[in-house]
C-alpha positions in Angstrom: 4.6 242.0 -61.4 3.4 241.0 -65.1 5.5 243.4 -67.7 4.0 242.6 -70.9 4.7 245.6 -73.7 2.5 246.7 -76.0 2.3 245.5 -79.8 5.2 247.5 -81.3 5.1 249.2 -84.2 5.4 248.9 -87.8 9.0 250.2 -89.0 8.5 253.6 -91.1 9.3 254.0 -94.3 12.8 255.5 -94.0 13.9 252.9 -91.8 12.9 250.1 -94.4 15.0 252.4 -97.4 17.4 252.9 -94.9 17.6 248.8 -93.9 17.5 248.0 -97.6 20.4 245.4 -98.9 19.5 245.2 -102.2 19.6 249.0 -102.8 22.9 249.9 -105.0 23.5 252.5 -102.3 23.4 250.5 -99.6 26.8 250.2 -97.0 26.9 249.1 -94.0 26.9 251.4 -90.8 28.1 250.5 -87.0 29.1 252.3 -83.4 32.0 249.7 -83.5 35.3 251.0 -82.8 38.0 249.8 -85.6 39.3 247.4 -83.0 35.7 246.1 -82.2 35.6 246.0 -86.0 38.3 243.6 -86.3 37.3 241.4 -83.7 34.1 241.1 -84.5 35.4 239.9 -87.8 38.0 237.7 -86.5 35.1 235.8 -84.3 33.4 234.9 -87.7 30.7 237.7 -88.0 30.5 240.9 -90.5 28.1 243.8 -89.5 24.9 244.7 -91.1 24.3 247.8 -90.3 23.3 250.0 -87.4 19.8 249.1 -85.8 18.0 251.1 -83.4 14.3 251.7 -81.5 12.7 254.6 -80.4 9.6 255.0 -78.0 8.1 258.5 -76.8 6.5 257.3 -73.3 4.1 258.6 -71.0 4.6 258.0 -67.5 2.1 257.8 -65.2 1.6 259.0 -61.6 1.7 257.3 -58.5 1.1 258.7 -54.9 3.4 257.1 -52.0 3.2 256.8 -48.1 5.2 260.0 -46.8 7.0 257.8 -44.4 6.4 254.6 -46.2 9.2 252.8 -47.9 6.9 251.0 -51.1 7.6 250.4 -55.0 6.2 252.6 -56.7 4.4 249.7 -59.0 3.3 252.2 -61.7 6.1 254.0 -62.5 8.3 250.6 -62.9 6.3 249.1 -64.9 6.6 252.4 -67.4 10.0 252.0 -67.1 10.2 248.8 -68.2 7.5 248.6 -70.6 8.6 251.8 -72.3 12.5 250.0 -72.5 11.1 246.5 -73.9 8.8 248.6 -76.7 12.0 250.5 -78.3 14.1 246.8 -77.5 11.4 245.4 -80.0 11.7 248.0 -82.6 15.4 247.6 -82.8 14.9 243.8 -83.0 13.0 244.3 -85.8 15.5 246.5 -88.0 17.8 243.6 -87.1 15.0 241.1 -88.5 14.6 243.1 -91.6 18.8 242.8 -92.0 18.4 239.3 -91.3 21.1 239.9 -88.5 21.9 237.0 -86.2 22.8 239.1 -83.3 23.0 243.0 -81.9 25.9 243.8 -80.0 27.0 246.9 -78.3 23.0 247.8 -77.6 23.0 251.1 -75.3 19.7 252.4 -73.8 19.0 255.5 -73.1 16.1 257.5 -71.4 15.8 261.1 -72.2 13.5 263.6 -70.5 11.0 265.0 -73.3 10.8 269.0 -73.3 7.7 269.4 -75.0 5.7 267.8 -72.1 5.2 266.7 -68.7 6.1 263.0 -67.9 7.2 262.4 -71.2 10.3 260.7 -72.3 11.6 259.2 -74.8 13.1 255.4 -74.8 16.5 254.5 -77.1 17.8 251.7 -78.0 20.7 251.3 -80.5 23.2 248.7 -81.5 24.8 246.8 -84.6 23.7 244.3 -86.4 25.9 241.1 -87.2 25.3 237.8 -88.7 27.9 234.7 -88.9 29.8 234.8 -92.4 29.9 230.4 -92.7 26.0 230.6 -92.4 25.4 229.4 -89.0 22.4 230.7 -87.4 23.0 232.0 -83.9 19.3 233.3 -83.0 17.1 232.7 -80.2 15.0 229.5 -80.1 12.4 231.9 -80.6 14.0 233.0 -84.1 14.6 236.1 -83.4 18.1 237.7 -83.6 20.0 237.5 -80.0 20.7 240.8 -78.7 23.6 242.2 -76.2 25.5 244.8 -74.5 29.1 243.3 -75.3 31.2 245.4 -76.9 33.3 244.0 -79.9 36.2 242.7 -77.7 33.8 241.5 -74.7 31.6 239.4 -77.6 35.0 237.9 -79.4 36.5 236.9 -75.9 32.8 235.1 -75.0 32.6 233.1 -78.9 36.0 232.0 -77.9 35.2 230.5 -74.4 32.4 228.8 -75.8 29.5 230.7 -74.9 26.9 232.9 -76.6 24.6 235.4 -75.7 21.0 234.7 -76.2 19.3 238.0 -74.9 20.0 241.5 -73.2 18.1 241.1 -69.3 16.7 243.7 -67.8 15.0 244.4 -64.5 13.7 248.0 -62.8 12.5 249.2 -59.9 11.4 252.4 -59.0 11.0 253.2 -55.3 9.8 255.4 -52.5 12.4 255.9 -49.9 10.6 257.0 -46.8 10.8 260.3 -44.8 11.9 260.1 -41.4 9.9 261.9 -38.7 11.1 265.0 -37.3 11.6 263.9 -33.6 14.0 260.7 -35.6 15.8 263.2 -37.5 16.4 265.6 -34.1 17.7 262.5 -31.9 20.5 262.2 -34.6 21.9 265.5 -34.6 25.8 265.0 -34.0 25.4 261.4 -34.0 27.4 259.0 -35.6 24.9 256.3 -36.6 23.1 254.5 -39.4 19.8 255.5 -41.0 18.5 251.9 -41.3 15.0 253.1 -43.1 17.5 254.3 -45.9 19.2 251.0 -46.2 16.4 248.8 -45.9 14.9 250.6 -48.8 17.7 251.3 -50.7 18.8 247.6 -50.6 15.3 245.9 -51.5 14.8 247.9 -54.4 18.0 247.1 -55.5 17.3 243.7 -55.0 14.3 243.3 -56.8 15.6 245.1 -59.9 18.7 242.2 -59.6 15.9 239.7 -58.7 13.7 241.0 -62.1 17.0 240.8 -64.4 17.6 237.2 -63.2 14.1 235.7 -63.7 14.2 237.2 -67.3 17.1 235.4 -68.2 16.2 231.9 -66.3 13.0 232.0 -68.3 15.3 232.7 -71.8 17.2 229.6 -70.6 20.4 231.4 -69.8 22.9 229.5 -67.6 24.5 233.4 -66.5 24.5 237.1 -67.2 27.6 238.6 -67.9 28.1 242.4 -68.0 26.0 243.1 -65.8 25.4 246.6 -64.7 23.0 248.7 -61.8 21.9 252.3 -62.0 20.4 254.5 -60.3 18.2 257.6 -61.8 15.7 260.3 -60.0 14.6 261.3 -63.3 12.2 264.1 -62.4 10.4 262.2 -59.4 12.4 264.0 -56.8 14.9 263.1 -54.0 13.1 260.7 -52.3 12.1 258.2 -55.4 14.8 256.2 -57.5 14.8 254.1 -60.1 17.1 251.1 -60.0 17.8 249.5 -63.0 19.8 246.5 -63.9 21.0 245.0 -67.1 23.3 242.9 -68.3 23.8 239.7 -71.5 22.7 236.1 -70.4 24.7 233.5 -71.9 24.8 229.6 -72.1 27.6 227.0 -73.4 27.2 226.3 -76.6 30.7 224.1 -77.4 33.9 223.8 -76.0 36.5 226.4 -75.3 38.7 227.7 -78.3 41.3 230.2 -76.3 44.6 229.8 -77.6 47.0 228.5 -75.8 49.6 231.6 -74.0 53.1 231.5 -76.0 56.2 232.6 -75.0 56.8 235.9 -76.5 60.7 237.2 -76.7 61.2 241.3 -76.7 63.7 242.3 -79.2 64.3 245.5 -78.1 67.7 246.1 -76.2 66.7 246.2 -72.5 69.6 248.0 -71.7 69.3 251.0 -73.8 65.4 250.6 -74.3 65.4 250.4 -78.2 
């Protein structure tokens, strides 16, 4: 299923003051915790500033079989489409930081009020680059992006690997009604509604499936992270949305864990001071 996003859109004029270095004013901002903060720091890497991308979405309609299980083809790729757009337009705050690297990207999906099938599509993270100079982009150039927290990012740098790219893949799907003669026979019964699992587990699957072939084709040897949800948004019972994400990451040198050390108490274990 081809998921191409639209051309994104030019940052606005606040975002550019906002993202602007060179203004006297200027200080960084970030969602790290102070911990993440120091880490983050301790792996080599200062933050630039908090980066994020916005898209206010209209989602089409799709009609599905009654007692059909089917993807609803439409819908998913909204979902997806609507994700990559606001991805974009926080890569390119990060771009106009000059940021190696987002970590800590969240993405969020909230239901518009002020019409029907609207919503609007979040992404936001912080912005990092390496303090010796090194360039950790994409061979693309563009600044890698991921959903490691501060800790998660400082414990991959030292085992060698780096993230290239948050990987995505969605699904939305049509679990199918059963009959009512079905549904009678299995009053008081103990037994397992295999038209439910069958369709519960193959859209699962392809969202997995989707999330995988986006980070093969980024050239990532795994995805760490990774993470499946499930949403009814304002379809109804009966269509779900699965969606899976998660950080692909290749090798890039040699493990640097320290070794463990021995590590003597010096509190009395008697009286526990």
């Amino acid at each position: 299923m081809p998921m191409n996003p639209s051309t994104p859109a030019d940052l606005p004029p606040d975002a550019l003051e906002r993202l602007n270095r060179e203004s006297p004013r200027y200080v960084f901002t970030s969602d790290l915790s102070v911990n993440e903060f120091v880490l983050v720091d301790e792996a080599g890497f200062e933050p630039l500033g908090l980066v994020m991308g916005s898209s206010i979405y209209h989602i089409g309609y799709q009609q599905a079989a009654w007692s059909k299980n089917q993807e609803m083809t439409v819908l998913s790729q909204a979902m997806y489409q609507a994700r990559e757009l606001a991805m974009s337009r926080m890569e390119e705050e990060a771009e106009e930081l000059k940021a190696d690297g987002v970590i800590g990207v969240r993405l969020e999906v909230k239901l518009a009020e002020w019409g029907q099938h609207l919503a609007e599509f979040i992404a936001i993270g912080t912005a990092i680059r390496a303090k010796d100079g090194t360039s950790y982009r994409t061979p693309a150039g563009k600044p890698f992006t991921s959903d490691l927290s501060g800790q998660d990012f400082w414990t991959l740098m030292k085992t060698g690997f780096r993230p290239i790219s948050l990987v995505m893949g969605t699904c939305v799907y049509h679990i199918a009604h059963q009959g009512v003669l079905q549904s009678l026979r299995q009053v008081g019964q103990n037994q397992e509604l295999t038209i439910y699992t069958q369709g519960l587990y193959d859209a699962r699957e392809l969202a997995m499936e989707r999330m995988q072939t986006e980070a093969a084709d980024l050239g990532g040897e795994g995805i760490v992270g990774v993470q499946l949800h499930e949403n009814h948004h304002e379809w109804g019972a009966h269509v779900i949305e699965f969606f899976a994400v998660g950080t692909a990451v290749k090798r890039a040198k040699p493990s640097e864990m320290p070794a463990p050390q021995l590590v003597l108490p010096m509190n009395d274990s008697a009286t526990g001071l």
